[in-house]
mmCIF file as gemmi writes it, N, C-alpha and C atoms, coordinates in Angstrom:
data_model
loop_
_atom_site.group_PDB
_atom_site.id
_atom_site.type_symbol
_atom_site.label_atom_id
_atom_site.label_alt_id
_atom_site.label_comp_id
_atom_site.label_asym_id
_atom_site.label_entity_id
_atom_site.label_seq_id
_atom_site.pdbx_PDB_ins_code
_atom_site.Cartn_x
_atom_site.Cartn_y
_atom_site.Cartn_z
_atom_site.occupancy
_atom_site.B_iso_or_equiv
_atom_site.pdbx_formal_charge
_atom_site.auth_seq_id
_atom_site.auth_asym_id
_atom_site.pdbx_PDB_model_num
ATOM 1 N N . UNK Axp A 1 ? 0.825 -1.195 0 1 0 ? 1 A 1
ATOM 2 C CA . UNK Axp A 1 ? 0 0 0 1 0 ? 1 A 1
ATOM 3 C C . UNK Axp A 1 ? 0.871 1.262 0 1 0 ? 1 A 1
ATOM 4 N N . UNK Axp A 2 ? 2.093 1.03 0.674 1 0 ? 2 A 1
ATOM 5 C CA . UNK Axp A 2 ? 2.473 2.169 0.798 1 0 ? 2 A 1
ATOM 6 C C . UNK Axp A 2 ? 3.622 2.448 -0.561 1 0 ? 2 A 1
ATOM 7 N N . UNK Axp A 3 ? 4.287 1.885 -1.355 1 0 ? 3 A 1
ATOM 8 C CA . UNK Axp A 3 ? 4.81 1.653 -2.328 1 0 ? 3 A 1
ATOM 9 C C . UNK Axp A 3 ? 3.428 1.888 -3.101 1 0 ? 3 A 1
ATOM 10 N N . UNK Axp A 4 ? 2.279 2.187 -3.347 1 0 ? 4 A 1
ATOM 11 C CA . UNK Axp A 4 ? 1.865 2.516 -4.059 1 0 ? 4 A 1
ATOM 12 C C . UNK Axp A 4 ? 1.777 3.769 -4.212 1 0 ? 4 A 1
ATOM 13 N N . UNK Axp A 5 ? 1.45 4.821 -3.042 1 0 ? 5 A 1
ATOM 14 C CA . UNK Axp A 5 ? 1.809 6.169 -2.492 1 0 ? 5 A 1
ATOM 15 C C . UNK Axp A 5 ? 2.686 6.136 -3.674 1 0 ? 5 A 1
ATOM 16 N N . UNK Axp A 6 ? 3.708 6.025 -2.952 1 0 ? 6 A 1
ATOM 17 C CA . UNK Axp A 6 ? 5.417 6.312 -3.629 1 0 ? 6 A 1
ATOM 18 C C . UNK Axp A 6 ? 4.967 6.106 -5.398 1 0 ? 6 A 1
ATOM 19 N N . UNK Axp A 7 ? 4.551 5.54 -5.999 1 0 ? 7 A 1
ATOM 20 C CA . UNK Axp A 7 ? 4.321 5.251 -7.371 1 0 ? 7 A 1
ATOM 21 C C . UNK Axp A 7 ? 3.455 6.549 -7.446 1 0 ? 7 A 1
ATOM 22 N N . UNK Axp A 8 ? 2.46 6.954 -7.196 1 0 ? 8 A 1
ATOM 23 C CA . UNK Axp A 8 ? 1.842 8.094 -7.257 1 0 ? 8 A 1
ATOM 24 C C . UNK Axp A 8 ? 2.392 9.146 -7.76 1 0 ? 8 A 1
ATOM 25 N N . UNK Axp A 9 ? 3.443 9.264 -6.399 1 0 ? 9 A 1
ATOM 26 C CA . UNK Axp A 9 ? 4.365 10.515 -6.025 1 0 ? 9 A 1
ATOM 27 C C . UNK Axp A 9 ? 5.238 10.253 -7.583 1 0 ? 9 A 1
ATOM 28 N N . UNK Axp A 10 ? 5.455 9.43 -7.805 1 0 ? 10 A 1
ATOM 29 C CA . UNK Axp A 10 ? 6.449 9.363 -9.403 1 0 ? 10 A 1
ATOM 30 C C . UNK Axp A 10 ? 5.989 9.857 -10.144 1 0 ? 10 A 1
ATOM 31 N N . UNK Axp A 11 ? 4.596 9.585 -10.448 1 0 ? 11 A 1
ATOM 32 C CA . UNK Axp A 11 ? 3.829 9.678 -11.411 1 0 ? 11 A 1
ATOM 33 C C . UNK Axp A 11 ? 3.732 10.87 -11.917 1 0 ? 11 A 1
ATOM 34 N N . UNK Axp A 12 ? 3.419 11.686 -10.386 1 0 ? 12 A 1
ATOM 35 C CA . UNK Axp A 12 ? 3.086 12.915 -10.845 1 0 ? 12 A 1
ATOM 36 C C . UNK Axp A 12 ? 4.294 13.665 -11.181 1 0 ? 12 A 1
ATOM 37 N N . UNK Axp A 13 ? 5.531 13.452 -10.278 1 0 ? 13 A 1
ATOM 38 C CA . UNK Axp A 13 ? 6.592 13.645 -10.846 1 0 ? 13 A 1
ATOM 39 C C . UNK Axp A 13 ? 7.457 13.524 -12.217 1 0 ? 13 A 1
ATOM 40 N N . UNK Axp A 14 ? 6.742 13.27 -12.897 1 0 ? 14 A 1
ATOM 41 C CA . UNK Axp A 14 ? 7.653 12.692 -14.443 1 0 ? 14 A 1
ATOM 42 C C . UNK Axp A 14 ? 7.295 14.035 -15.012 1 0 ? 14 A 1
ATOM 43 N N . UNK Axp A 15 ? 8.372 14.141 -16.101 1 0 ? 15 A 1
ATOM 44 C CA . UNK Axp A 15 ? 8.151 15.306 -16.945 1 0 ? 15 A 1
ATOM 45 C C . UNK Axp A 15 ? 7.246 15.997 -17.389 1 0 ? 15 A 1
ATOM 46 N N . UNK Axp A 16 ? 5.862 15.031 -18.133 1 0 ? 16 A 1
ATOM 47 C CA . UNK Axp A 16 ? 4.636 15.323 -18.102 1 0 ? 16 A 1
ATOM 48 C C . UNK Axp A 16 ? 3.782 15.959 -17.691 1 0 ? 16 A 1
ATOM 49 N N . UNK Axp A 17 ? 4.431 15.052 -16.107 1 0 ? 17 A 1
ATOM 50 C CA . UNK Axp A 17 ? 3.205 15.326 -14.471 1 0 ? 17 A 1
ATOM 51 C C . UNK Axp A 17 ? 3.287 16.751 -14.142 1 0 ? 17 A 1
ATOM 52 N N . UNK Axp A 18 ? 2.642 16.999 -12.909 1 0 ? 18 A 1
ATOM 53 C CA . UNK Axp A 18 ? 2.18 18.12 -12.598 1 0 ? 18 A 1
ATOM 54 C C . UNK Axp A 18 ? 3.308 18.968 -12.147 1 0 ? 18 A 1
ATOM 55 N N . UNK Axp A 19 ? 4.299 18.244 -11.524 1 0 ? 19 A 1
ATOM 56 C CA . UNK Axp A 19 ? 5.787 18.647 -10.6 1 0 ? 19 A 1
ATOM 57 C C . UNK Axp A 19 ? 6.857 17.9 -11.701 1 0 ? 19 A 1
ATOM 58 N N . UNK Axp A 20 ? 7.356 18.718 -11.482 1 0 ? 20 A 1
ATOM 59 C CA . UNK Axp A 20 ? 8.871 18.964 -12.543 1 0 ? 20 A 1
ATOM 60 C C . UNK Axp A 20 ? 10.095 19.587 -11.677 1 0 ? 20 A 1
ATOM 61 N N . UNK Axp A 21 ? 10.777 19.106 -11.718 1 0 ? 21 A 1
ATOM 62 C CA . UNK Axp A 21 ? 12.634 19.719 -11.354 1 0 ? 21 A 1
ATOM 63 C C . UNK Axp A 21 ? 12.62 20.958 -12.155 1 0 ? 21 A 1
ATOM 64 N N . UNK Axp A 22 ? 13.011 22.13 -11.552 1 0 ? 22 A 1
ATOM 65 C CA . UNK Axp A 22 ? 13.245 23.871 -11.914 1 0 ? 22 A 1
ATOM 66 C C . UNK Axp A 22 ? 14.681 22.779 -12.692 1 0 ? 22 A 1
ATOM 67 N N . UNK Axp A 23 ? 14.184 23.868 -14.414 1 0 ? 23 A 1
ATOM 68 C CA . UNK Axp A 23 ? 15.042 23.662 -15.353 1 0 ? 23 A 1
ATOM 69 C C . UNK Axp A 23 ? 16.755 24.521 -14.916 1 0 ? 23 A 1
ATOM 70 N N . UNK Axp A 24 ? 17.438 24.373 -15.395 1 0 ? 24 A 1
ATOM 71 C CA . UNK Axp A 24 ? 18.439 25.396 -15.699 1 0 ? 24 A 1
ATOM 72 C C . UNK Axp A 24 ? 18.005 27.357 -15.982 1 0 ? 24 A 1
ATOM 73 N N . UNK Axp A 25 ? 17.25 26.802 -16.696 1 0 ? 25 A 1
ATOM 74 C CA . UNK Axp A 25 ? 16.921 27.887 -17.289 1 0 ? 25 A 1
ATOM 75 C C . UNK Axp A 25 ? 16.263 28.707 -16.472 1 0 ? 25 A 1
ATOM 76 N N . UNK Axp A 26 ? 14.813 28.013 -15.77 1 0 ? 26 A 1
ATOM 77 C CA . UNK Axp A 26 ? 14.384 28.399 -14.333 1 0 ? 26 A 1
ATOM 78 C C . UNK Axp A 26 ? 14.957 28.815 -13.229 1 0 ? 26 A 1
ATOM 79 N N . UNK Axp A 27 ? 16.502 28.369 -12.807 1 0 ? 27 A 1
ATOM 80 C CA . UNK Axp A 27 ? 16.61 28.404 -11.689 1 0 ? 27 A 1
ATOM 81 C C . UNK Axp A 27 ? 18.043 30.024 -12.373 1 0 ? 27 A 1
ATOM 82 N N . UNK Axp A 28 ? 18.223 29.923 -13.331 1 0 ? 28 A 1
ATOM 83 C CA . UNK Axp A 28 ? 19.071 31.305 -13.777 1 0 ? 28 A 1
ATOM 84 C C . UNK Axp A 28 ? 17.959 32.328 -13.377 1 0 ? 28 A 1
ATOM 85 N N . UNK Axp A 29 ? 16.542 32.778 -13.89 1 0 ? 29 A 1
ATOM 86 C CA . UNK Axp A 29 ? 15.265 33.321 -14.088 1 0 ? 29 A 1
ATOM 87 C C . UNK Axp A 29 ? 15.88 33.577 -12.566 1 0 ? 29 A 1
ATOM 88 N N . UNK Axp A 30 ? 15.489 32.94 -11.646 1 0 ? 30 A 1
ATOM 89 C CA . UNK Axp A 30 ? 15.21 33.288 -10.114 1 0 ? 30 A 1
ATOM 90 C C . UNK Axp A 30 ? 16.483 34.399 -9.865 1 0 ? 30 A 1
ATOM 91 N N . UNK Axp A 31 ? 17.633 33.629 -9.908 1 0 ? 31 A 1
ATOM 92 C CA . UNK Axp A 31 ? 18.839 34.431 -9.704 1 0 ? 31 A 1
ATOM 93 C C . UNK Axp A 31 ? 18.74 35.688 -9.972 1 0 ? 31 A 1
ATOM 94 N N . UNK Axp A 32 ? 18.076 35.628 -11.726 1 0 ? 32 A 1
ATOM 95 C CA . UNK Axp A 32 ? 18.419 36.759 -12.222 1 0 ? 32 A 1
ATOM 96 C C . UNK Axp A 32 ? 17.067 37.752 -11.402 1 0 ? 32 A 1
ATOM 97 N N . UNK Axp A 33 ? 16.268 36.909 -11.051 1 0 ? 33 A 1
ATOM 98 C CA . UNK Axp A 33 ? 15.248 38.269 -10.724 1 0 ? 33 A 1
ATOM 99 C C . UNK Axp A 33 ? 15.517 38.4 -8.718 1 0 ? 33 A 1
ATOM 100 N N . UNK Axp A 34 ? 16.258 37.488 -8.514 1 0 ? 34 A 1
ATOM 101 C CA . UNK Axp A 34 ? 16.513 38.357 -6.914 1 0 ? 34 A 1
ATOM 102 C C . UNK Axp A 34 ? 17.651 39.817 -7.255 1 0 ? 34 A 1
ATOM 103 N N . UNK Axp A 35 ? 18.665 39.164 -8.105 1 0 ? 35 A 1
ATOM 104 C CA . UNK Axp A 35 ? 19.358 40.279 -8.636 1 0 ? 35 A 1
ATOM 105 C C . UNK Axp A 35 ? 18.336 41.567 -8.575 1 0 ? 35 A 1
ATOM 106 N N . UNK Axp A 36 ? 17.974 41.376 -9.717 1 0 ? 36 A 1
ATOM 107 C CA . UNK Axp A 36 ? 16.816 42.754 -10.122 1 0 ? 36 A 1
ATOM 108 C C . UNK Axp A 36 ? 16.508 43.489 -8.524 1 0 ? 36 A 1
ATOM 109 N N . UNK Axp A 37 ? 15.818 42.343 -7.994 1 0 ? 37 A 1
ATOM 110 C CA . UNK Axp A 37 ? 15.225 43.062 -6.455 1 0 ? 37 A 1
ATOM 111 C C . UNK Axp A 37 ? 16.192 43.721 -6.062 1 0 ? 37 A 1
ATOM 112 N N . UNK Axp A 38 ? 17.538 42.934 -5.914 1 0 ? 38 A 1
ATOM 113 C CA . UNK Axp A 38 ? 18.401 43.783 -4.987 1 0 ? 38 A 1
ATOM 114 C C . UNK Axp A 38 ? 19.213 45.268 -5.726 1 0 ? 38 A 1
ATOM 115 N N . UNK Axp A 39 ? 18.877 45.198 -6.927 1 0 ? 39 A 1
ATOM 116 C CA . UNK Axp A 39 ? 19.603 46.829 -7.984 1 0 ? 39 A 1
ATOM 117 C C . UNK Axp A 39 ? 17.964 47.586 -7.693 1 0 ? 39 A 1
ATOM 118 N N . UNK Axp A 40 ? 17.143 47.317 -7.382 1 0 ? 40 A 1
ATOM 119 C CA . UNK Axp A 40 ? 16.186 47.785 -7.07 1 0 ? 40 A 1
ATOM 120 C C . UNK Axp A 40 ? 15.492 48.817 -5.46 1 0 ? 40 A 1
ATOM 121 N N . UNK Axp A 41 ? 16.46 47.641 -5.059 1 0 ? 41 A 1
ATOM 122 C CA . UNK Axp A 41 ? 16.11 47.612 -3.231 1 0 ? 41 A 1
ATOM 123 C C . UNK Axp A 41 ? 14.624 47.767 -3.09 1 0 ? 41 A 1
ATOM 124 N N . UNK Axp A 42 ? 13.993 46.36 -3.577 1 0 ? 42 A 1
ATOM 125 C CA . UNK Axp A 42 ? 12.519 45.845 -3.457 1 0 ? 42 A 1
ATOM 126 C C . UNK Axp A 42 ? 12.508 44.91 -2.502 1 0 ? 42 A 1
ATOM 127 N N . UNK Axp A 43 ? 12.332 44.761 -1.651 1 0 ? 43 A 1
ATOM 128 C CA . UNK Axp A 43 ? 11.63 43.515 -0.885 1 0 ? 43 A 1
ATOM 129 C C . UNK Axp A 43 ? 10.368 42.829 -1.583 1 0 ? 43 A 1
ATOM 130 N N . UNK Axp A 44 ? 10.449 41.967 -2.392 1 0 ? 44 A 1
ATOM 131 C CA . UNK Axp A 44 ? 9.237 41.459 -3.263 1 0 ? 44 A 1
ATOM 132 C C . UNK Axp A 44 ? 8.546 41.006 -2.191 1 0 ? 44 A 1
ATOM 133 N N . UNK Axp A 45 ? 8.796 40.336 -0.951 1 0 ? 45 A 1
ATOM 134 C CA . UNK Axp A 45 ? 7.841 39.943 0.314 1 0 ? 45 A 1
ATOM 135 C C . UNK Axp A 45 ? 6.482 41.119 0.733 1 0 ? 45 A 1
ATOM 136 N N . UNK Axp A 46 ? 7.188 42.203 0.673 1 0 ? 46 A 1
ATOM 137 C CA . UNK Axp A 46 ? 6.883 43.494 1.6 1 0 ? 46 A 1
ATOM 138 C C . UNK Axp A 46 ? 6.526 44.657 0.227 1 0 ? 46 A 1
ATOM 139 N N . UNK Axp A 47 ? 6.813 44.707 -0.472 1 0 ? 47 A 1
ATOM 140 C CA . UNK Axp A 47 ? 6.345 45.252 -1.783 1 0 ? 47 A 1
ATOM 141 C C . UNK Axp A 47 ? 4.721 45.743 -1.911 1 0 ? 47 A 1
ATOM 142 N N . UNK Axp A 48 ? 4.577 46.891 -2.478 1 0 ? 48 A 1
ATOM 143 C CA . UNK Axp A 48 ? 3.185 46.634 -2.848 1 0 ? 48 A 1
ATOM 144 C C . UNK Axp A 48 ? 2.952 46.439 -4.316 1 0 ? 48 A 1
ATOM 145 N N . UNK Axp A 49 ? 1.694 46.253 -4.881 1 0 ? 49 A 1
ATOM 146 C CA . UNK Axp A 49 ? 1.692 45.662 -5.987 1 0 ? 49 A 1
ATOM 147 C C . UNK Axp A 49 ? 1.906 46.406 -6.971 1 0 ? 49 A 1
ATOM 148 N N . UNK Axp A 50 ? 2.097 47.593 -7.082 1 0 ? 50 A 1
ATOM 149 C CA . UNK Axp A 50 ? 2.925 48.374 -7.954 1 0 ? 50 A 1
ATOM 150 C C . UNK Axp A 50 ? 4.451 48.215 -7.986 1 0 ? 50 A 1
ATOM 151 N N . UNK Axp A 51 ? 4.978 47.678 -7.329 1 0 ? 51 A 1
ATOM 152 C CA . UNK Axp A 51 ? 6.568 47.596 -7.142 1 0 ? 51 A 1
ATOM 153 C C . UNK Axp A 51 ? 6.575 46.35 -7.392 1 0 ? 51 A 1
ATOM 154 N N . UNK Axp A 52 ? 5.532 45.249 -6.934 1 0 ? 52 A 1
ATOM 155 C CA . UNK Axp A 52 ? 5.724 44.157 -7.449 1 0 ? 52 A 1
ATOM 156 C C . UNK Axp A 52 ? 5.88 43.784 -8.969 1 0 ? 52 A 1
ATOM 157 N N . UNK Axp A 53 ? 4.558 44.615 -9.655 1 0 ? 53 A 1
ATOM 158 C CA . UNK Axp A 53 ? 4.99 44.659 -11.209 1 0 ? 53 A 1
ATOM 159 C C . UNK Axp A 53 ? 6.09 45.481 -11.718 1 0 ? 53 A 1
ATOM 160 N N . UNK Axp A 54 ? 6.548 45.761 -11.237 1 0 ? 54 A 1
ATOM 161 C CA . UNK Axp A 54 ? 7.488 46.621 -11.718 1 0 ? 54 A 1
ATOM 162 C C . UNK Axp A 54 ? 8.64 46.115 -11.944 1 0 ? 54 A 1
ATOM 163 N N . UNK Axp A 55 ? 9.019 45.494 -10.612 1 0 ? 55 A 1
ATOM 164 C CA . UNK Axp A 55 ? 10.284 44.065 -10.636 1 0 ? 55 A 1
ATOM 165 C C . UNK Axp A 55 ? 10.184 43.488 -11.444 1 0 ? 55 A 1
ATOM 166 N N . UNK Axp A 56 ? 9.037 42.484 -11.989 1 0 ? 56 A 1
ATOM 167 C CA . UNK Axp A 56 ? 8.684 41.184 -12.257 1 0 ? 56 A 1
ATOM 168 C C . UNK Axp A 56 ? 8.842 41.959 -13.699 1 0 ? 56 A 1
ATOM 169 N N . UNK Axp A 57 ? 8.63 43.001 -14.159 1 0 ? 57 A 1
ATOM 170 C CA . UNK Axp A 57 ? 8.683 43.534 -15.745 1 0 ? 57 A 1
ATOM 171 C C . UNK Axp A 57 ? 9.466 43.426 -15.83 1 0 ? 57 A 1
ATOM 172 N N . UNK Axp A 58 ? 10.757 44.437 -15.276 1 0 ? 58 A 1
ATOM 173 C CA . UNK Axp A 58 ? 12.371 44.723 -15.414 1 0 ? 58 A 1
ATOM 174 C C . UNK Axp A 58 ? 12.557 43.151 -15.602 1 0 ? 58 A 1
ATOM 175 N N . UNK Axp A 59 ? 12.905 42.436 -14.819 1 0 ? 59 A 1
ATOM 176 C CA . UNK Axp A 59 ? 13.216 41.377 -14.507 1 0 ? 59 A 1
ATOM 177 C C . UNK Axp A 59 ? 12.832 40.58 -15.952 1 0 ? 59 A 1
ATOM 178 N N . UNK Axp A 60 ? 12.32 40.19 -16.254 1 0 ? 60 A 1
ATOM 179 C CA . UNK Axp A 60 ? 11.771 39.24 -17.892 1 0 ? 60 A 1
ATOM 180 C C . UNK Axp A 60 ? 11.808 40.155 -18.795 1 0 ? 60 A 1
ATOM 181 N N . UNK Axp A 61 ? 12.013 41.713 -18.692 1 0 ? 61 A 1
ATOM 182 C CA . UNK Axp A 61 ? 12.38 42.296 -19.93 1 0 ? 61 A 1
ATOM 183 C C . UNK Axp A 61 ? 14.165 41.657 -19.791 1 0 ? 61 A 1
ATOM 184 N N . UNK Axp A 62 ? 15.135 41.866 -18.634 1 0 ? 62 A 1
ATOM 185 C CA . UNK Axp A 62 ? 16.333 41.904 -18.686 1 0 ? 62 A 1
ATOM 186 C C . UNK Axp A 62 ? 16.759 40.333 -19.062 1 0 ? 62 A 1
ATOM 187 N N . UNK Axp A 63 ? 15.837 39.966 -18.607 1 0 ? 63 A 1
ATOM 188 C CA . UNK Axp A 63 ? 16.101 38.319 -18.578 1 0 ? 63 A 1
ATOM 189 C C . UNK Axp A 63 ? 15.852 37.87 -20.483 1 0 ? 63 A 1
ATOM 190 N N . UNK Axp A 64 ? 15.273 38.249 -20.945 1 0 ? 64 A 1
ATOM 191 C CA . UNK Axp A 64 ? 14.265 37.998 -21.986 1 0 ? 64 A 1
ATOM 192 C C . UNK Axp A 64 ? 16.156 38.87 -23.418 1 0 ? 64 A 1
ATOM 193 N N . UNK Axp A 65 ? 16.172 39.626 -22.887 1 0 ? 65 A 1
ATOM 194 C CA . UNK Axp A 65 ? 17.428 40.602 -23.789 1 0 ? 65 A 1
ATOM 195 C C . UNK Axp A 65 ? 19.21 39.651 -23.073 1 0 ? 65 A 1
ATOM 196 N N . UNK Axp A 66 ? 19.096 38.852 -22.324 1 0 ? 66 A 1
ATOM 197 C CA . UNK Axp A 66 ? 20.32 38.382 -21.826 1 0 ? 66 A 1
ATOM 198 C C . UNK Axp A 66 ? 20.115 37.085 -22.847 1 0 ? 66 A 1
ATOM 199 N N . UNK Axp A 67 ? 19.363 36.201 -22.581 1 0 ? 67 A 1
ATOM 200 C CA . UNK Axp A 67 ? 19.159 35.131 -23.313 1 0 ? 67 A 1
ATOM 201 C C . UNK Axp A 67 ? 19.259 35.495 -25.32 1 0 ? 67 A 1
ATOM 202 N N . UNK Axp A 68 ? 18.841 36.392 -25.462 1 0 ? 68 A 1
ATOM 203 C CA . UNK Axp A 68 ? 18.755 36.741 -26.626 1 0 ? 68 A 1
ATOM 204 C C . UNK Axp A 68 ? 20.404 36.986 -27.62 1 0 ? 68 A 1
């Protein structure tokens, strides 16, 4: 029964499934957007939602022109 759990948990885990391993590419994205916060001096926690979009723009415009 309980090895079936665990098969579940795979299941959903496979590439397909719902949960996926943060790509390379994903886990640069993060870097690059705490960066942003901190040339910013945003606390994205504590932010209001004008500063929140504001980051999150900069951030995938800069991200979006690095990759390029």
């Amino acid at each position: 029964m309980q090895n079936e759990k665990y098969l579940e948990l795979d299941a959903l885990a496979a590439l397909n499934g719902y949960v996926a391993p943060p790509t390379k590419e994903d886990l640069a994205y993060v870097v690059h957007f705490r960066k942003t916060c901190q040339r910013y001096q945003i606390d994205f926690a504590k932010a209001d939602p004008d500063e929140r979009n504001f980051v999150i723009h900069m951030a995938e415009k800069t991200f979006l022109q690095k990759r390029a």
